[in-house]
DRENDO-1510 file (C-alpha; in Angstrom, 1 decimal, always signed):
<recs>
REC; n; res; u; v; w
REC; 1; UNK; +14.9; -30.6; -12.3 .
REC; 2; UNK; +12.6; -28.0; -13.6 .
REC; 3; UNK; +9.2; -28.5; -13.6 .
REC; 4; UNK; +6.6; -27.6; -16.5 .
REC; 5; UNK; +4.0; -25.0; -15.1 .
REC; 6; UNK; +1.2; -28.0; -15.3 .
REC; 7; UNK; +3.2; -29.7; -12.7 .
REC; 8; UNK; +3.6; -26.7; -10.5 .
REC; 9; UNK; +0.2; -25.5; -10.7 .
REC; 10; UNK; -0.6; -29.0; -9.6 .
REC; 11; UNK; +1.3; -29.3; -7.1 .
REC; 12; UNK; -0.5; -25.5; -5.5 .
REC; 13; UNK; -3.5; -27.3; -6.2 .
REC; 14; UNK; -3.0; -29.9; -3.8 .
REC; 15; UNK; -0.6; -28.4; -1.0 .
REC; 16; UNK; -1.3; -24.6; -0.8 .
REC; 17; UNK; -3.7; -23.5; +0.9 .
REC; 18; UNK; -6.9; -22.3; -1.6 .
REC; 19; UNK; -7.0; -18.6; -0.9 .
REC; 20; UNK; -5.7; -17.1; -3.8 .
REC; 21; UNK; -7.1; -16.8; -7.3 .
REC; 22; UNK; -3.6; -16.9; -9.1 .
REC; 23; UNK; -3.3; -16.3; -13.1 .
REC; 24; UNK; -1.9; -19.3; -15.2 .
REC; 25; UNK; +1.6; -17.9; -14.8 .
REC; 26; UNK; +4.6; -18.6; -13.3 .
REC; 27; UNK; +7.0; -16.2; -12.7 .
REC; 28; UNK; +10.7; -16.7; -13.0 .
REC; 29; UNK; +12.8; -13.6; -13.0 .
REC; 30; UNK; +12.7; -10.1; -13.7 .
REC; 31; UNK; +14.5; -6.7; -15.1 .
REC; 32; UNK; +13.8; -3.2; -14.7 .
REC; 33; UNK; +9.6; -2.9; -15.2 .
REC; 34; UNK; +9.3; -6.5; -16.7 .
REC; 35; UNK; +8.7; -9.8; -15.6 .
REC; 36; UNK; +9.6; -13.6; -17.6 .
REC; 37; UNK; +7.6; -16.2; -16.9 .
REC; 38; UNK; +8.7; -19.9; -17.1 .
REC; 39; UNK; +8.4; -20.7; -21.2 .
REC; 40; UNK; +10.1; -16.9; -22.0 .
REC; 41; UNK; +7.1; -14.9; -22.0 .
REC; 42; UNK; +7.6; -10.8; -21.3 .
REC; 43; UNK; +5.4; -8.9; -19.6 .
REC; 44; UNK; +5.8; -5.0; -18.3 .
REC; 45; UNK; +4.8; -4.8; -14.9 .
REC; 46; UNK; +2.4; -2.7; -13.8 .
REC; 47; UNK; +1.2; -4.2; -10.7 .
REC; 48; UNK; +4.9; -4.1; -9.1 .
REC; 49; UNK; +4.0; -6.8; -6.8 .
REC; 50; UNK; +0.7; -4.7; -5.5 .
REC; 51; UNK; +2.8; -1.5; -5.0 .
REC; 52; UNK; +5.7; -3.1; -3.7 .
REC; 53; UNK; +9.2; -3.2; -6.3 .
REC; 54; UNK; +9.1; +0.4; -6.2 .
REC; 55; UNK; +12.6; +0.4; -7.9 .
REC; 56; UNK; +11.5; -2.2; -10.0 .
REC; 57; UNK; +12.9; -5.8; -10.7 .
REC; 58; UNK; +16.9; -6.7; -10.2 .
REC; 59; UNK; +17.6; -3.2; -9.1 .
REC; 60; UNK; +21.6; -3.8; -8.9 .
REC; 61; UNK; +22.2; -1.4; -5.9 .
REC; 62; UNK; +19.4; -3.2; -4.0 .
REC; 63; UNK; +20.7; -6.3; -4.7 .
REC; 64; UNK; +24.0; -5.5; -4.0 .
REC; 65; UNK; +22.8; -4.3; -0.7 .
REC; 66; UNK; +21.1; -7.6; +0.1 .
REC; 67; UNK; +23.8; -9.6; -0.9 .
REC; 68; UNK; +26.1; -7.8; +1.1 .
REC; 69; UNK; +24.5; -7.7; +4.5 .
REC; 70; UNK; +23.2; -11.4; +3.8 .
REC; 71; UNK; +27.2; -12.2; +3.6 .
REC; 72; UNK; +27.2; -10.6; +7.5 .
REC; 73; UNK; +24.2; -11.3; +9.3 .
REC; 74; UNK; +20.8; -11.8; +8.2 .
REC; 75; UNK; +19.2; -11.5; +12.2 .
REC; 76; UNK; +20.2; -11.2; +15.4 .
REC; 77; UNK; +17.0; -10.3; +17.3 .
REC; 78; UNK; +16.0; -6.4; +18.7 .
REC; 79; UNK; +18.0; -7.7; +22.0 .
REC; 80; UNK; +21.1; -6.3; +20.2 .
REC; 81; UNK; +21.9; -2.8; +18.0 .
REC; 82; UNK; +22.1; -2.9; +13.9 .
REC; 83; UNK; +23.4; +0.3; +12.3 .
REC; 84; UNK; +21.1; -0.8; +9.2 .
REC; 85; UNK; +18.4; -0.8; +11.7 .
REC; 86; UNK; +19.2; +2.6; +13.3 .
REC; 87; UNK; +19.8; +3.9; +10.0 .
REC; 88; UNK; +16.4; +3.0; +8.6 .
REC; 89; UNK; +14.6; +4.5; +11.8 .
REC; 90; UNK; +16.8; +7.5; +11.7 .
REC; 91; UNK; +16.0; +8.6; +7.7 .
REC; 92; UNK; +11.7; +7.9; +8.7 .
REC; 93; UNK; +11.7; +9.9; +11.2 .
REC; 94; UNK; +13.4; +12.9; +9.4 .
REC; 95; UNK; +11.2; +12.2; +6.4 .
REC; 96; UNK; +8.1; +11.8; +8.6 .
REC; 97; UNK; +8.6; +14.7; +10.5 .
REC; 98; UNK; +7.0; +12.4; +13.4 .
REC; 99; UNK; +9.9; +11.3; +16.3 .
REC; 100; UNK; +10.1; +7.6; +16.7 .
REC; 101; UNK; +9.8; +4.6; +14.6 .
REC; 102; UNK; +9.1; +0.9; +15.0 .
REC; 103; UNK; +9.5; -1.9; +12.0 .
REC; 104; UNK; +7.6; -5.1; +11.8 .
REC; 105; UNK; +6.9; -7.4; +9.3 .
REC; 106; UNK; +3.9; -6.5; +7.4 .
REC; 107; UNK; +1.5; -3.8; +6.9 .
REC; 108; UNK; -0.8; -5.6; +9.2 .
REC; 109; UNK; +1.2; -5.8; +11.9 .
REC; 110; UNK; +2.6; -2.0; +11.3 .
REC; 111; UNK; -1.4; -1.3; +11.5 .
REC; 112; UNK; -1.7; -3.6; +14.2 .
REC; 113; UNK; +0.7; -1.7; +16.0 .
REC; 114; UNK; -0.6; +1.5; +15.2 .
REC; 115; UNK; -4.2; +0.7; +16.5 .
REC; 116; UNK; -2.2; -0.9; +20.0 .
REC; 117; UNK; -0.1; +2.4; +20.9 .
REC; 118; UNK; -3.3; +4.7; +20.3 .
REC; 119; UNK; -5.5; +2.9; +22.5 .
REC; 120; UNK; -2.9; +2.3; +25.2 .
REC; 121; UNK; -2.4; +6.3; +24.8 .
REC; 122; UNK; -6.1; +7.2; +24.7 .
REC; 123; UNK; -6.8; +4.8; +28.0 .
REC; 124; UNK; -4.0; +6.8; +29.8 .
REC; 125; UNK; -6.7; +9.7; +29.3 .
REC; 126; UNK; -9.6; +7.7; +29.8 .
REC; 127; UNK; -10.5; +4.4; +30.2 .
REC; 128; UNK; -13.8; +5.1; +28.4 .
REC; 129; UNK; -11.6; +6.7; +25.0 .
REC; 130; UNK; -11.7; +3.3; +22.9 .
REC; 131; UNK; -13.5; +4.2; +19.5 .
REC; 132; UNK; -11.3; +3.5; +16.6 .
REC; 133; UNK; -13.5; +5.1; +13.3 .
REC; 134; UNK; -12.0; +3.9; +9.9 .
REC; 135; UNK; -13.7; +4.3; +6.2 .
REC; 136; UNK; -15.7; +1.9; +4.2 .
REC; 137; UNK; -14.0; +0.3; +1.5 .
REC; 138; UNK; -10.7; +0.8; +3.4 .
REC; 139; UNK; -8.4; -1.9; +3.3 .
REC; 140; UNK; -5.7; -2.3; +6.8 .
REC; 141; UNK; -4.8; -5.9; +6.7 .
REC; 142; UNK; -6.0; -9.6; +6.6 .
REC; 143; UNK; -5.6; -10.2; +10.6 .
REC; 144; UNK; -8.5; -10.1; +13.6 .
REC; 145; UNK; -8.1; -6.6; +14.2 .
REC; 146; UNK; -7.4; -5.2; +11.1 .
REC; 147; UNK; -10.2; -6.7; +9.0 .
REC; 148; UNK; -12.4; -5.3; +12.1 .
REC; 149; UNK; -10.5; -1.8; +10.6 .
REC; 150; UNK; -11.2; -2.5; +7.2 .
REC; 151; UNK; -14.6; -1.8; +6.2 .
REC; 152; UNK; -15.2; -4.0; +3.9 .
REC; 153; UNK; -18.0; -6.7; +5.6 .
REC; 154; UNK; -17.1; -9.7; +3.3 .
REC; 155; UNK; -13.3; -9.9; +4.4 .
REC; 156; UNK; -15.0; -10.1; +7.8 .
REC; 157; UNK; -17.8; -13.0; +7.3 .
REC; 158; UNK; -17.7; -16.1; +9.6 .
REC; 159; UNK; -14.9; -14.6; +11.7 .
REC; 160; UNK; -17.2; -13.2; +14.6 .
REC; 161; UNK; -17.1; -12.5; +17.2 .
REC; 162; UNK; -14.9; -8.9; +16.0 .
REC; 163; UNK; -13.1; -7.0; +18.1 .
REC; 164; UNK; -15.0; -4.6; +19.6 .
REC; 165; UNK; -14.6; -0.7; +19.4 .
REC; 166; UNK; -14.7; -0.3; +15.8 .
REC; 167; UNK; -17.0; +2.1; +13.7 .
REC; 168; UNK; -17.1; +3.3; +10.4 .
REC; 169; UNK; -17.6; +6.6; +8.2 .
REC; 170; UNK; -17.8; +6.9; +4.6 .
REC; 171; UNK; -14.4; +8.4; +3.1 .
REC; 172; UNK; -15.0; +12.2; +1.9 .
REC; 173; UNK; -18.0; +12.8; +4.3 .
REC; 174; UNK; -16.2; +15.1; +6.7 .
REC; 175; UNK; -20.0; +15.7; +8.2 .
REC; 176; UNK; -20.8; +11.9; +9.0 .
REC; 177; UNK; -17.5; +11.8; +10.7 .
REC; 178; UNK; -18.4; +15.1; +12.9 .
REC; 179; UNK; -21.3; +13.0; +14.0 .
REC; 180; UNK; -20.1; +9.6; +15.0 .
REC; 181; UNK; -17.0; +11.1; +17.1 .
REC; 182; UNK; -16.8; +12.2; +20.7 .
REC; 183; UNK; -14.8; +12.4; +24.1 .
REC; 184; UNK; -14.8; +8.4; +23.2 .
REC; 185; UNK; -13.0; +8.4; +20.2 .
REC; 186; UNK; -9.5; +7.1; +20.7 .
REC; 187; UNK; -8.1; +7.4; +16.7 .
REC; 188; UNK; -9.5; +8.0; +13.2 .
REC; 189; UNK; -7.9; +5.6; +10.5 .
REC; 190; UNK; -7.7; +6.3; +7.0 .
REC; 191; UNK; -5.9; +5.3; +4.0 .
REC; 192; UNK; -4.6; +9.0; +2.9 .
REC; 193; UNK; -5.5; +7.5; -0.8 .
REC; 194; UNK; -7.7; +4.0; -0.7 .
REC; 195; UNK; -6.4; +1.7; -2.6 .
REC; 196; UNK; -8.1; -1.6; -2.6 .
REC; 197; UNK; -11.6; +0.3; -2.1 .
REC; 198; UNK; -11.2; +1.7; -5.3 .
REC; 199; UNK; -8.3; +4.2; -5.7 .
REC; 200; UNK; -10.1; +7.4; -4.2 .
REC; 201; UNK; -7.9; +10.4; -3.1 .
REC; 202; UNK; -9.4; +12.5; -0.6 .
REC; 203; UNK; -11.7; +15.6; -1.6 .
REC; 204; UNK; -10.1; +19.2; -1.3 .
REC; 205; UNK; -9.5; +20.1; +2.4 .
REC; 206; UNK; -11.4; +16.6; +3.7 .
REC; 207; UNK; -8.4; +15.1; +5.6 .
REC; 208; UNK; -7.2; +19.4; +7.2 .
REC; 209; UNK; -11.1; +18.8; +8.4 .
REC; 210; UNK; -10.3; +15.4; +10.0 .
REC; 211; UNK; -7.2; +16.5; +11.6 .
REC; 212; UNK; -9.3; +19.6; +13.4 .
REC; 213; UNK; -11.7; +17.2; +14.3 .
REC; 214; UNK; -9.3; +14.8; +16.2 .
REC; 215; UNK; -7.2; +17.7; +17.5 .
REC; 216; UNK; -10.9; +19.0; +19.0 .
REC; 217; UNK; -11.7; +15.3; +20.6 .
REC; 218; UNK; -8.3; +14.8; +21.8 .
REC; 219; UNK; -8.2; +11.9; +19.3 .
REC; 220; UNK; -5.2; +10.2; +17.3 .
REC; 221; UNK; -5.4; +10.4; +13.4 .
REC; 222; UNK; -3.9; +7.8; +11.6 .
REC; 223; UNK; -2.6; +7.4; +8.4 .
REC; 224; UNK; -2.3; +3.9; +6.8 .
REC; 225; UNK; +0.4; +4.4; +3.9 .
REC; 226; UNK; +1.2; +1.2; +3.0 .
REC; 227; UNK; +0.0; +1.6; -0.4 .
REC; 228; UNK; +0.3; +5.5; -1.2 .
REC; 229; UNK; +3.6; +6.1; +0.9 .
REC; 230; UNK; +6.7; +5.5; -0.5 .
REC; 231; UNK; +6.5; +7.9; -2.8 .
REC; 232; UNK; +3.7; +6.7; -5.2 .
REC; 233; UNK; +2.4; +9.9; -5.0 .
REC; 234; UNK; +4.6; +12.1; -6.0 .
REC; 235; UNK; +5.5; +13.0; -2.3 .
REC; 236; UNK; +7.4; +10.5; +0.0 .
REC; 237; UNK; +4.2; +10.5; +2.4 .
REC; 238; UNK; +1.1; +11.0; +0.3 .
REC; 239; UNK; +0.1; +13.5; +3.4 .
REC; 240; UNK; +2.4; +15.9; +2.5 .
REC; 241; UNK; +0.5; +16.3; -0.6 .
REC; 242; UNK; -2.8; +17.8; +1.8 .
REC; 243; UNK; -0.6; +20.3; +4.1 .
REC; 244; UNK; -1.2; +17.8; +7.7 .
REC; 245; UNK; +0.6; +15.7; +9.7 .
REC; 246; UNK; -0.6; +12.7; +11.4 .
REC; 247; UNK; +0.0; +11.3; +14.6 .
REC; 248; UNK; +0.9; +7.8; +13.8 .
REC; 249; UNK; +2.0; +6.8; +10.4 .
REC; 250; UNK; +2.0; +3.1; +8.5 .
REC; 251; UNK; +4.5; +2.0; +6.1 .
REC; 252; UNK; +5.4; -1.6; +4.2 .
REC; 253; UNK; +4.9; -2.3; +0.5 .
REC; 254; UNK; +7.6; -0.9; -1.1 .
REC; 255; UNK; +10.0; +0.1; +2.1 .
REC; 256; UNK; +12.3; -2.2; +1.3 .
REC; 257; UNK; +11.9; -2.9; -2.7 .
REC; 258; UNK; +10.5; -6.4; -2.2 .
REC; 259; UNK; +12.0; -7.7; +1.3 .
REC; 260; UNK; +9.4; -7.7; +3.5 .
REC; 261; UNK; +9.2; -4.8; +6.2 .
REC; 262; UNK; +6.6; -2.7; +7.6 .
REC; 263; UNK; +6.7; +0.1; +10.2 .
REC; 264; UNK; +4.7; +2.7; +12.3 .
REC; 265; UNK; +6.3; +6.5; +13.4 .
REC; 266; UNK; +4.5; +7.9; +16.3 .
REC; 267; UNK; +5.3; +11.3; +17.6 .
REC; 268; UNK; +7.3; +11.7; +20.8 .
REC; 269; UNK; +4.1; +12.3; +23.2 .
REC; 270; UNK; +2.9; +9.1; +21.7 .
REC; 271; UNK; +5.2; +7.2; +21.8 .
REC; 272; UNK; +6.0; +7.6; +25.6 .
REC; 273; UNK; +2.5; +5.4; +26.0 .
REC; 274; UNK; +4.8; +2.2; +25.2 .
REC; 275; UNK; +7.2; +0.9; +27.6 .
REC; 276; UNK; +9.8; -2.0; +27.3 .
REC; 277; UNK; +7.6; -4.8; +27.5 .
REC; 278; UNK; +4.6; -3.2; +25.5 .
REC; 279; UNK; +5.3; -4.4; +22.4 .
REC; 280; UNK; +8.2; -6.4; +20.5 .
REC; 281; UNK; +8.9; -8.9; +17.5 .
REC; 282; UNK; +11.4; -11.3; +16.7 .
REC; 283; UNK; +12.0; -10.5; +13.0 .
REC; 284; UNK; +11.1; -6.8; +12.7 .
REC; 285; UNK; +13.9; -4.7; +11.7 .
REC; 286; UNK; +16.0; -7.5; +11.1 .
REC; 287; UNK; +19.6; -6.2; +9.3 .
REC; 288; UNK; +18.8; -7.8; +6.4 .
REC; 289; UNK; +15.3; -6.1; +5.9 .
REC; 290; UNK; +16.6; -2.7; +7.0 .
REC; 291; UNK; +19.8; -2.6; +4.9 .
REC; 292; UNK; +16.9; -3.3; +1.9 .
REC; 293; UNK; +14.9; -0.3; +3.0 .
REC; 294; UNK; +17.7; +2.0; +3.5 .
REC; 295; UNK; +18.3; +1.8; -0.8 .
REC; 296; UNK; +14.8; +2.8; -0.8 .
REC; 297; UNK; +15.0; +5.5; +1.1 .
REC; 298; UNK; +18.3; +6.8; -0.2 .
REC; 299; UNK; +16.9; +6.8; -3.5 .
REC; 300; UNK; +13.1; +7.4; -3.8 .
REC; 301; UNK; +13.4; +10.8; -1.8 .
REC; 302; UNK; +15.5; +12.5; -4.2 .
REC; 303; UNK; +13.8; +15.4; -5.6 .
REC; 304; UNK; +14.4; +14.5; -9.0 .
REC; 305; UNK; +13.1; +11.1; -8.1 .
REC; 306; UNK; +9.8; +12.4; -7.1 .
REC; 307; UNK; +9.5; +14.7; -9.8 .
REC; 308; UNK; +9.5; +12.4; -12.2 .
REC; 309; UNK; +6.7; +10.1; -10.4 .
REC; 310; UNK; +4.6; +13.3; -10.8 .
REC; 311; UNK; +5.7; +13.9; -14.6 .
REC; 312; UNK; +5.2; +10.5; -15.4 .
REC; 313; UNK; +1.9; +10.2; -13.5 .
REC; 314; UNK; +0.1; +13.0; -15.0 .
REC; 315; UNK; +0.9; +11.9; -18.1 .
REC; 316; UNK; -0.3; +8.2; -17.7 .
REC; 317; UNK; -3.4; +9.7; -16.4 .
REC; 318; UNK; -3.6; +12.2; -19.6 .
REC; 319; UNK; -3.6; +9.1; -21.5 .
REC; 320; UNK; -6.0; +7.7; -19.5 .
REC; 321; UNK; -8.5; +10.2; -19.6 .
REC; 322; UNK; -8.3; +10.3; -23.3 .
REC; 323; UNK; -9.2; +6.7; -23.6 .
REC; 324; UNK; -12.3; +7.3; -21.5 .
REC; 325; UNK; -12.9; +9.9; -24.0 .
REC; 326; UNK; -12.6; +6.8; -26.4 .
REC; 327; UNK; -14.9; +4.7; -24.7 .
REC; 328; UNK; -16.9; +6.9; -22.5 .
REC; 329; UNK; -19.4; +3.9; -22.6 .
REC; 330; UNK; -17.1; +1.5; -20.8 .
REC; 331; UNK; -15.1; +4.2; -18.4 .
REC; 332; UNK; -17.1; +5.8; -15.8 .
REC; 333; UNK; -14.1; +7.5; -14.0 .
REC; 334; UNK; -10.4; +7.8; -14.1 .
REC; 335; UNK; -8.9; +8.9; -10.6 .
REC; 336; UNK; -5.9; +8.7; -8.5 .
REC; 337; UNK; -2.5; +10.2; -7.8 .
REC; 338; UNK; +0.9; +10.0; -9.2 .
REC; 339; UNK; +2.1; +6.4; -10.2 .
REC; 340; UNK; -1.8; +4.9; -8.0 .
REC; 341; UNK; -4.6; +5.4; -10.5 .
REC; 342; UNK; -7.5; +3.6; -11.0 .
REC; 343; UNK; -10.0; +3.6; -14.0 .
REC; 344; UNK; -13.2; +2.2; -13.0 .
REC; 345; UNK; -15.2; +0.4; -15.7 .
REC; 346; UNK; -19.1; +0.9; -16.1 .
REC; 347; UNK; -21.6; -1.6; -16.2 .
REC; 348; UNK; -21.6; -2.1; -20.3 .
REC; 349; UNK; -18.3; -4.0; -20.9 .
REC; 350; UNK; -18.8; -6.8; -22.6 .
REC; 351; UNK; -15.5; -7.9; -21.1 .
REC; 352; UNK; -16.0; -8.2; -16.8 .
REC; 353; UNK; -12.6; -6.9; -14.8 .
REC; 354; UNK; -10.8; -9.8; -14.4 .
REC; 355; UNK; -11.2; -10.7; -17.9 .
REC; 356; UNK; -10.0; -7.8; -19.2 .
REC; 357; UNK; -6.8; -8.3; -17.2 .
REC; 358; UNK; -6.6; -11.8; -18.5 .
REC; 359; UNK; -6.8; -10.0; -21.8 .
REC; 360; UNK; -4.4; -7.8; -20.8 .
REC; 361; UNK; -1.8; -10.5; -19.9 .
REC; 362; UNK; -2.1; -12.5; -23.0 .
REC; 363; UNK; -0.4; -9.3; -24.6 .
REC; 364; UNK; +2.1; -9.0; -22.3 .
REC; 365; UNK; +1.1; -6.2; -19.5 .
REC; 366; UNK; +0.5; -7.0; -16.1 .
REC; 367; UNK; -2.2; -5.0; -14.4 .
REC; 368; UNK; -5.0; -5.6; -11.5 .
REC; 369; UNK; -8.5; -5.2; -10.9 .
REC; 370; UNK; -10.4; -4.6; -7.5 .
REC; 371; UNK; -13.7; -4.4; -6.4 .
REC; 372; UNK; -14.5; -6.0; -9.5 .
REC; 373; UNK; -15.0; -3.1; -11.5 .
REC; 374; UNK; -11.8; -0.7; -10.9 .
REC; 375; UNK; -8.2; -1.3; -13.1 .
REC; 376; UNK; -5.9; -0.5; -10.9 .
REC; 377; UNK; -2.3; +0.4; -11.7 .
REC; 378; UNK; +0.7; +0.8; -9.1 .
REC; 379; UNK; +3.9; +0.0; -11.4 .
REC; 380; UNK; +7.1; +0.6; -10.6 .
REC; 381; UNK; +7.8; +4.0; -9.4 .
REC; 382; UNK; +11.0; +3.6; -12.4 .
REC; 383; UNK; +8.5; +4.2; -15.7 .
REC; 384; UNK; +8.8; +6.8; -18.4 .
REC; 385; UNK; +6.2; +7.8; -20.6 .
REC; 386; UNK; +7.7; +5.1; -23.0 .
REC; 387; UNK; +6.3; +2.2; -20.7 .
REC; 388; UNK; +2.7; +4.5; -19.9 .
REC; 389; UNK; +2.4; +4.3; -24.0 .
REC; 390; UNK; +3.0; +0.3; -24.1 .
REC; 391; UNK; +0.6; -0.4; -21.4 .
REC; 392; UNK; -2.4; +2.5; -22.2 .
REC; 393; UNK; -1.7; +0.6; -26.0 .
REC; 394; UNK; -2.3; -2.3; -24.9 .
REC; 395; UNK; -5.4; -1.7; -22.8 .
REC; 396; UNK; -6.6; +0.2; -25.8 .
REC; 397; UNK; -6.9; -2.9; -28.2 .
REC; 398; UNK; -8.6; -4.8; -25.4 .
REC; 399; UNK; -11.1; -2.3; -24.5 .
REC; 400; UNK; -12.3; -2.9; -28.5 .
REC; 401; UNK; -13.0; -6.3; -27.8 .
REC; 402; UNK; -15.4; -4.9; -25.0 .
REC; 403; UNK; -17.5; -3.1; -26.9 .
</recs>
């Protein structure tokens, strides 16, 4: 029997564990960019799961694909050979230009991963080469080793002792970096766009200047995608935007449209630092997961594809910039990339973040806030300027009741 949402939010209440602040939704179904909750309410999407239904909700060819593998096998353990797995591997590396991949569940474990390969390569040079340097207000995952990575102190409260080895740069200060690495650094970590930080792209030249610097300490750079890969913006790998190639790459989010996946591509030289035994997992690049991610990335590479994630996103932020012309009181900065933008709000709202995406919801747009101050959108990477006008509309009449 169906149950009313009072009943369901009840029954979170008392058997989920408390550790998310949810909105007084629930969510039943959903087609193309919008989402229906339980009583019939429509809402256009423009959180896409945090950056995840890249082709948006119901995509028939991705169901289809699902559905059909499903019918075969769903897993079978990485004892065995899947062609959707070698496919999947086979279409990252050529998109990568890196040589081997590895999929795993999560963007934590794909970071997880990535930090494990580059110290087990950087302690075949030196047992002394440990230092992993990441950015504050970066964001690599929710486990031990990856909130160590992410540089954001309150994820990491009451969870000491850390693991050790970690340090931290600001993002854009190609100088403080030059400072804090040495003979010691193993790997520089970076978000090529952070997104839960804020939604900050990198300055002009800042990440050519961090791939000298590790080529000049013999150091790994890494690239955490798992939020501006995929194509959100406007290039498969958000790198290829900046003219560099990393030696490790992260990927999950939107891989596979909504099944969960993650992965890291090493390059060959790297990737000979792992032998059988090194690493593993039982569900990673399970059939069902891969045959998901190869609809994603048969469909988001397409150069018409991309194109119109960069027509679409520079028009969203044209409309975004001219409501902070609006309200140049209540915007302090509109910045971001292709289909990730962020507008961060200043300190004279009347109406706090989260409220205004309460606001928001009420009239039927789904977007997020982080760090308390910064609306952040990462729809689906499917939009026209048709569904940029409904939203930016939207936010609009709510930003009035800030004033």
């Amino acid at each position: 029997m169906k149950e009313t949402p009072k009943q369901i939010f009840e029954k979170d209440a008392q058997d989920y564990l408390p550790v998310f602040n949810r909105y007084k939704i629930v969510v039943e179904r959903g087609e193309g960019v919008y989402t229906y909750d339980s009583e019939g309410n429509k809402y256009i999407d423009f959180l896409a799961g945090i950056a995840v239904n890249v082709l948006g909700h119901n995509y028939k060819p991705l169901v289809d694909a699902i559905s059909e593998q499903a019918s075969k096998v769903i897993h079978i353990s990485n004892l065995y050979y899947t062609q959707a797995q070698a496919d999947a591997a086979t279409k990252l590396v050529k998109l990568s230009g890196l040589d081997r991949a590895f999929f795993c569940n999560s963007g934590a474990e794909a970071n997880e991963g990535a930090m494990k390969i580059a110290r087990k390569f950087a302690h075949n040079i030196s047992k002394d080469k440990s230092q992993i340097i990441t950015a504050w207000d970066s964001f690599h995952g929710r486990t031990l080793a990856t909130l160590t990575a992410t540089g954001q102190p309150h994820y990491q409260e009451g969870l000491e002792p850390l693991p050790a080895g970690f340090d931290y740069v600001h993002f854009n200060d190609i100088d403080e970096l030059e400072k804090m690495m040495s003979e010691k650094t193993c790997a520089v970590m970076l978000e090529t766009i952070q997104g839960e930080g804020g939604v900050y792209p990198p300055k002009e030249n800042y990440l050519k200047q961090v791939r000298e610097l590790c080529n000049k300490y013999k150091a790994l750079l890494i690239f955490d995608e798992i939020q501006a890969g995929i194509g959100r913006s406007g290039k498969f790998f958000a790198y290829e935007n900046y003219g560099i190639k990393p030696d490790i790459v992260t990927l999950a989010k939107g891989l596979a449209g909504g099944v969960p996946i993650g992965a890291f591509i090493v390059t060959e030289e790297v990737a000979h630092a792992f032998k059988p035994g090194d690493h593993g997992t039982t569900f990673g690049g399970n059939p069902l997961a891969c045959a998901a991610a190869n609809v994603v990335l048969d469909t988001i590479p397409k150069p018409e594809f991309l194109n119109n994630i960069v027509e679409v996103g520079n028009y969203f932020m044209t409309r975004l910039l001219d409501l902070q012309k609006k309200y140049p009181e209540l915007i302090s900065d509109v910045r971001g990339k292709g289909l990730i933008l962020g507008v961060e709000l200043s300190n004279k709202n009347k109406l706090k973040g989260v409220e205004i995406v309460n606001e928001c919801m009420k009239r039927g747009a789904i977007i997020n806030c982080t760090v308390g101050k910064v609306l952040r959108f990462v729809p689906p990477l499917i939009i026209n300027k048709s569904h940029v006008d409904e939203v930016v509309n939207i936010l609009d009449d709510v930003l009035k009741m800030s004033l």
